[in-house]
C-alpha positions as CSV (number, residue, x, y, z in Angstrom):
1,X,216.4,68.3,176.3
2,X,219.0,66.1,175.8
3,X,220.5,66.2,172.6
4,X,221.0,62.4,170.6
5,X,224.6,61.6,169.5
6,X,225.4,61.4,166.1
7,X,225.2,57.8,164.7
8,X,222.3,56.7,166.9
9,X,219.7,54.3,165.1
10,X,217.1,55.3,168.2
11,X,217.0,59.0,169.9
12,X,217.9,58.2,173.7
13,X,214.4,60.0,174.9
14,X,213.7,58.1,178.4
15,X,216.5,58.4,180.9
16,X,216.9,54.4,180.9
17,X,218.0,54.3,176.7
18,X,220.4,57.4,177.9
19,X,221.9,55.2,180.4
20,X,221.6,52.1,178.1
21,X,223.8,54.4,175.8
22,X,226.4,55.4,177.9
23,X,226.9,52.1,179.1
24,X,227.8,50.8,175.8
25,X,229.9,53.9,175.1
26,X,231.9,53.1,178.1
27,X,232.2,49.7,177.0
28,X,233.3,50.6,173.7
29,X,236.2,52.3,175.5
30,X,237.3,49.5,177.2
31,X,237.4,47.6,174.4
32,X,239.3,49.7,172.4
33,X,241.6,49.9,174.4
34,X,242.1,46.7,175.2
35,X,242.2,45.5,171.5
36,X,243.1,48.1,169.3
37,X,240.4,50.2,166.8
38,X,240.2,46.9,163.9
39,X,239.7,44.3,166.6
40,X,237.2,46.1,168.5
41,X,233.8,44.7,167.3
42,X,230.2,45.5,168.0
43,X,230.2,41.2,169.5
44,X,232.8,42.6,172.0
45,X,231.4,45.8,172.6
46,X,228.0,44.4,173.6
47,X,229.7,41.3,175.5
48,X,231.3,43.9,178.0
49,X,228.2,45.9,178.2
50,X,226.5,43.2,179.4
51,X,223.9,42.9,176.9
52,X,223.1,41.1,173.7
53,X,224.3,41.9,170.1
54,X,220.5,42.8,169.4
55,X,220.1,45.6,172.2
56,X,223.2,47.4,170.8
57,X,221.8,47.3,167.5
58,X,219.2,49.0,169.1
59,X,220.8,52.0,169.4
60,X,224.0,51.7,166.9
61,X,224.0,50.8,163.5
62,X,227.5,49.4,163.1
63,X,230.9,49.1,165.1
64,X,231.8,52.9,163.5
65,X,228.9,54.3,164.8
66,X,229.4,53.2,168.2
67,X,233.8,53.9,168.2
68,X,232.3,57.1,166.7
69,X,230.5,57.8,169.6
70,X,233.6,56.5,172.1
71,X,235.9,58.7,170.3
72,X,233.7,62.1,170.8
73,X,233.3,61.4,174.3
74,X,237.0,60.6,175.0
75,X,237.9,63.7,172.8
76,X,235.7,65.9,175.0
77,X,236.4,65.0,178.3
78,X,240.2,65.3,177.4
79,X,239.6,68.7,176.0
80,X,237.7,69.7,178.7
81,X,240.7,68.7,181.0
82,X,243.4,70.6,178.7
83,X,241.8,73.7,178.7
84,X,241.5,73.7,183.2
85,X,244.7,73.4,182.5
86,X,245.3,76.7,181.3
87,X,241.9,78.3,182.5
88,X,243.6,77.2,186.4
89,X,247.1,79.0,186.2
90,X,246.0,82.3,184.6
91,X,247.6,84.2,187.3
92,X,250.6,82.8,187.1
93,X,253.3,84.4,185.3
94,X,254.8,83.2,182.0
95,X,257.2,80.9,182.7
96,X,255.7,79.5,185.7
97,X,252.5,78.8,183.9
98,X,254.2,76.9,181.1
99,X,256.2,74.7,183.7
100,X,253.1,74.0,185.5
101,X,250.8,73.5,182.4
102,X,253.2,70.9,180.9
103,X,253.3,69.3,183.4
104,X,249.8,69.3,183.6
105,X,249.3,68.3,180.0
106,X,251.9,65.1,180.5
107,X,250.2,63.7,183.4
108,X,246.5,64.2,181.3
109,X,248.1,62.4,178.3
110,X,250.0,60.2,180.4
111,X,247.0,58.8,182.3
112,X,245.5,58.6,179.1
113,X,248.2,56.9,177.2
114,X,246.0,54.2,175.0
115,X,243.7,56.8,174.1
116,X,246.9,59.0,172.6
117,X,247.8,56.0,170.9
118,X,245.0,55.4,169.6
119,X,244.3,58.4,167.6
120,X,248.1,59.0,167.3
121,X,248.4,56.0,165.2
122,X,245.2,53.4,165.0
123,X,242.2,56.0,163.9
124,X,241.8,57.6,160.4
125,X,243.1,60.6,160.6
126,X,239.4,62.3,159.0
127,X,238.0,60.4,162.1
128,X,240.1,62.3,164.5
129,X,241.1,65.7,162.4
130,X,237.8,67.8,163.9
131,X,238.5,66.7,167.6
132,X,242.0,67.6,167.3
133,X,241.4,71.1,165.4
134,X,238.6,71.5,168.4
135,X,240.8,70.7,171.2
136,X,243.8,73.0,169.8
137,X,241.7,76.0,168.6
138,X,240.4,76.4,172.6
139,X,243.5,75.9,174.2
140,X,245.1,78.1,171.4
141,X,242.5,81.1,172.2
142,X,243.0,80.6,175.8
143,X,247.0,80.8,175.3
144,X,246.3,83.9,173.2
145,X,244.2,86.0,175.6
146,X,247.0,85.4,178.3
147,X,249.4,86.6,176.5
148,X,247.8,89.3,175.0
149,X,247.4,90.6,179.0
150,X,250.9,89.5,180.1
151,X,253.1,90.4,177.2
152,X,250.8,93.0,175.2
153,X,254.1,94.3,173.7
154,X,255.6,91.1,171.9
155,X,257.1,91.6,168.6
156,X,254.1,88.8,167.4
157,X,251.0,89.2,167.8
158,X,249.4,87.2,171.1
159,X,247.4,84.6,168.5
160,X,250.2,83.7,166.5
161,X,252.3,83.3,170.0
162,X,249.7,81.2,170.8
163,X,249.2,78.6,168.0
164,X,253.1,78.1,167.6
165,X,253.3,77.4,171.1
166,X,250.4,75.1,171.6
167,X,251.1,73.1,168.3
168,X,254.5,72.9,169.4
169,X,254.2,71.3,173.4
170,X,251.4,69.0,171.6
171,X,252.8,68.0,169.4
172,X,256.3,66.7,171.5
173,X,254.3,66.0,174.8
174,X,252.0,63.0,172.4
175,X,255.8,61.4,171.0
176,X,257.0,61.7,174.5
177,X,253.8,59.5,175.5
178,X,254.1,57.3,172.2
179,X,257.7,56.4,172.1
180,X,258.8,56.6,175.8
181,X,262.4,57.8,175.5
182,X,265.2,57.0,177.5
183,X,264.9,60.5,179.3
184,X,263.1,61.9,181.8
185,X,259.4,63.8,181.9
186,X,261.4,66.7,183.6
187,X,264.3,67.0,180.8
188,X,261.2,67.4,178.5
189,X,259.6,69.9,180.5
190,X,262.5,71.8,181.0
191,X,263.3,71.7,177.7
192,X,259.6,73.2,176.4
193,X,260.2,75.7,178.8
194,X,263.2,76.8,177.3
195,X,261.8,77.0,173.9
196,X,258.8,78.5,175.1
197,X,261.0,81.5,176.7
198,X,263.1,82.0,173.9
199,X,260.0,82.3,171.2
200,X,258.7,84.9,173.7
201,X,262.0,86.7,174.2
């Protein structure tokens, strides 16, 4: 059984209402994108759906019940695609993995650049605080368990390798996406790297 998404007005039960629901959560992301989070409105929402004001209302309750619902899809398909990330270079070793993985992470946020600036800098942050926590907590544990098989002997323990390391590339892969500096992706990931190594040293 499929389970409702939070914010519904009706429980998507027939397989038509579950594609009725998706296609207004994709056109929620469109719109969204295209206008920003305060311009995006339920008129605009339903207009690129295709379907009247009324039919949304069917299923939404407001405009933050259906960029709710755009936001926890985007969040999850992102997260899903950070955590291949890792999941896909395990046998790697340690520095090639980070290379590879930041790299990895910059084309994901890259491709995904509104998005990042939307919850960088357009969504409250209580709206986006859980997905982020999510999204950082499994990479973090995946991070963790590698290390804790490559370098069992570090002077920190593998977790706390981990969440330094993950908070930090996040945290200066989203700027790099948001301010597009005058330098290079690969100066950036040459530069993580080298951070990376020495925390690990």
């Amino acid at each position: 059984m499929t389970a409702s998404r939070p914010g519904l007005r009706k429980a998507p039960q027939q397989e038509r209402s579950r594609e009725m629901v998706d296609r207004i959560v994709a056109a929620g992301r469109a719109v969204v994108v295209q206008h920003g989070y305060e311009r995006a409105t339920t008129n605009r929402v339903a207009e690129a759906a295709g379907i009247s004001p009324g039919s949304l209302y069917q299923y939404f309750p407001n405009k933050e019940a259906v960029l709710a619902a755009v936001v926890d899809a985007y969040s999850a398909e992102i997260a899903e695609q950070l955590t291949a990330v890792v999941k896909d270079r395990f046998d790697l070793p340690p520095l090639e993995l980070m290379r590879t993985s930041y790299d990895a992470l910059l084309d994901i946020l890259l491709a995904n650049r509104e998005y990042v600036r939307l919850m960088a800098r357009e969504l409250p942050r209580a709206r986006i605080a859980p997905h982020v926590e999510t999204m950082e907590r499994r990479v973090s544990d995946l991070v963790g368990a590698y290390l804790s098989v490559a370098r069992p002997t570090d002077r920190v323990a593998p977790s706390t390798s981990a969440w330094i390391l993950v908070r930090m590339v996040e945290h200066l892969c989203v700027q790099f996406v948001l301010d597009e500096p005058d330098f290079g992706r690969d100066v950036l990931v040459d530069e993580l790297v080298h951070l990376s190594a020495g925390h690990l040293a």
